[in-house]
Steps between C-alpha positions, in 0.01 A plus 500: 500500500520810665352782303831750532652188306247502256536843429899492443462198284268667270726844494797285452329293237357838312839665556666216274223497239561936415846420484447220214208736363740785480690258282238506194490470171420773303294468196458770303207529165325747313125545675337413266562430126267524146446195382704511103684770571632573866869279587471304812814468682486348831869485717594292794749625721610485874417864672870481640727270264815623739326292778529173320801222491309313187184472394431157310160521364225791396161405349260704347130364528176661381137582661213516243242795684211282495709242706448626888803249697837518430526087493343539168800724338641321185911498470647699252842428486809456735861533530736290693865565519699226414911531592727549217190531290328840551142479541285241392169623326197246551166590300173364686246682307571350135171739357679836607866358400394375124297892505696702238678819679538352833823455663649464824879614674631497782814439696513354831888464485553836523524786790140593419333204409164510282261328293304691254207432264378731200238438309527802174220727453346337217516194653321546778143344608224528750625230690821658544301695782492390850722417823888459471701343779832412515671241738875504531676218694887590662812517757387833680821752676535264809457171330153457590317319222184723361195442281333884484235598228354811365206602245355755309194544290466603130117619370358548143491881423 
């Protein structure tokens, strides 16, 4: 293959993948948290909702810090949006969901579609601490089909 070729298939192909990364999702957190006393709140959110047709699913998952890849992140929870239902909430990390003071929102139904988890202040723990990231599944403006992710990390003060 000529290398002129080369070179316009790999602008072409990087071209497409800052389009689709300028389609994020934006998860927003406090930096860090006390353990006992700080709320964690950590939202999922498209960085453009306007851009979007649908979006059908958005899970949360969770990075411990002393766990380096990101194969190793444990699910949280996800929502899926189910026609003439809403959104469907579905719990994967049964510790966090029986934790008294946790609960999780979110709408994906809606123009600005979301999925939230807050943990109260007093509820909070170490292990509340570490990586965030968010993958949200949909129908993007032109009908192209999209899986994007974003993260964000939360410390101990």
């Amino acid at each position: 293959m000529d290398i002129n070729i080369k070179v316009i298939t790999v602008l072409a192909i990087l071209g497409f993948i800052c389009n689709v990364q300028g389609q994020q999702v934006k998860v927003t957190a406090p930096e860090d948290i006390t353990p006992g006393e700080t709320p964690l709140s950590v939202k999922c959110a498209p960085a453009d909702p306007s851009k979007w047709k649908s979006v059908q699913t958005m899970k949360l998952y969770k990075r411990p810090d002393n766990m380096v890849s990101n194969s190793m992140q444990k699910p949280i929870v996800s929502f899926s949006f189910n026609e003439g239902k809403g959104s469907d909430v579905t719990w994967e990390d049964e510790e966090l969901q029986e934790r008294f003071g946790v609960d999780v929102n979110g709408d994906l139904a809606s123009d600005n579609p979301f999925l939230e988890l807050t943990i109260k202040g007093p509820n909070t723990q170490v292990r509340d601490a570490g990586s965030y990231w968010c993958g949200l599944m949909g129908i993007y403006g032109d009908g192209q089909f999209l899986y994007i992710t974003g993260d964000t990390h939360v410390d101990i003060a």
